[in-house]
C-alpha positions, -999 to 999 in steps of 0.1 A, spaced: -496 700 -482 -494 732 -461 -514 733 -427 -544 753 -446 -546 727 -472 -545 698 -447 -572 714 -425 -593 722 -455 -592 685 -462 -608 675 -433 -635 698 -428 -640 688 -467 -643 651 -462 -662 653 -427 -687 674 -446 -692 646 -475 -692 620 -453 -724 637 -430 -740 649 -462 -742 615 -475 -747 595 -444 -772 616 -439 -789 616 -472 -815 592 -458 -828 613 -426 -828 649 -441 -865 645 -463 -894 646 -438 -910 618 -455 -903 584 -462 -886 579 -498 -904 552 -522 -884 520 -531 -892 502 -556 -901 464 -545 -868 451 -566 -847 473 -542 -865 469 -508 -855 429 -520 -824 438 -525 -814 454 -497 -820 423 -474 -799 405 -488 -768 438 -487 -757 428 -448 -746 395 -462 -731 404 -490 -710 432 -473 -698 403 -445 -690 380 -470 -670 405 -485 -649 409 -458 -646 372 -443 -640 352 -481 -608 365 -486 -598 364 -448 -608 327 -452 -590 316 -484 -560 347 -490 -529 352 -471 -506 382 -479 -527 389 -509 -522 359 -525 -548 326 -527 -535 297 -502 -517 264 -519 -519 244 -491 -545 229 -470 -527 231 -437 -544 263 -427 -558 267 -397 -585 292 -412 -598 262 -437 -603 238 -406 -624 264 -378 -642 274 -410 -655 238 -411 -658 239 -376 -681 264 -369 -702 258 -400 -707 224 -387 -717 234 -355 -739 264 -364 -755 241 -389 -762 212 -360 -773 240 -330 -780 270 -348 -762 289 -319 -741 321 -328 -718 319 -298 -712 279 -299 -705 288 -340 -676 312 -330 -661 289 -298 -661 262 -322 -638 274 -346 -623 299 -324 -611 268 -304 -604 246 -334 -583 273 -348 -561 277 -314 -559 245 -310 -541 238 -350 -521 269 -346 -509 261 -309 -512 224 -311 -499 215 -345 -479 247 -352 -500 254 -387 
């Protein structure tokens, strides 16, 4: 791509992306949702985080893990445990924070 081209590019994509994250502030009044999608959309933070953590959890270099000495499996348990026992967010992620370190440290997994 020549310099033009590459600059083009840019300005072309930055414009997309405000255009659409912006789609929801340019009308000067509130858009109508149906009641199916205002119920949906509670439930779209979750969704997107499980997204990212599942496969975090249960792949490694793309591919499914075979064994059960991961570390990941372990703090997983961990911190469900204890945010299922306290209900604290910060206890949930020292928990298996510290049970992670310690299998990976400690026991070399």
């Amino acid at each position: 791509m020549s310099d033009w081209e590459t600059v083009l590019a840019i300005f072309g994509m930055g414009a997309i992306t405000l255009l659409t994250r912006s789609f929801f502030l340019l009308p000067k009044h509130d858009l109508p949702l149906p009641d199916w999608v205002k119920q949906g959309l509670r439930y779209a933070p979750l969704a997107a985080l499980a997204a990212v953590i599942v496969p975090e959890i249960v792949m490694t270099q793309g591919h499914l893990i075979a064994t059960w000495k991961d570390a990941r499996l372990y703090a997983v348990a961990a911190g469900t445990a204890y945010f299922f026992w306290k209900r604290g967010i910060l206890g949930t992620i020292i928990s298996g924070t510290a049970v992670m370190l310690l299998l990976r440290i400690g026991l070399g997994w």
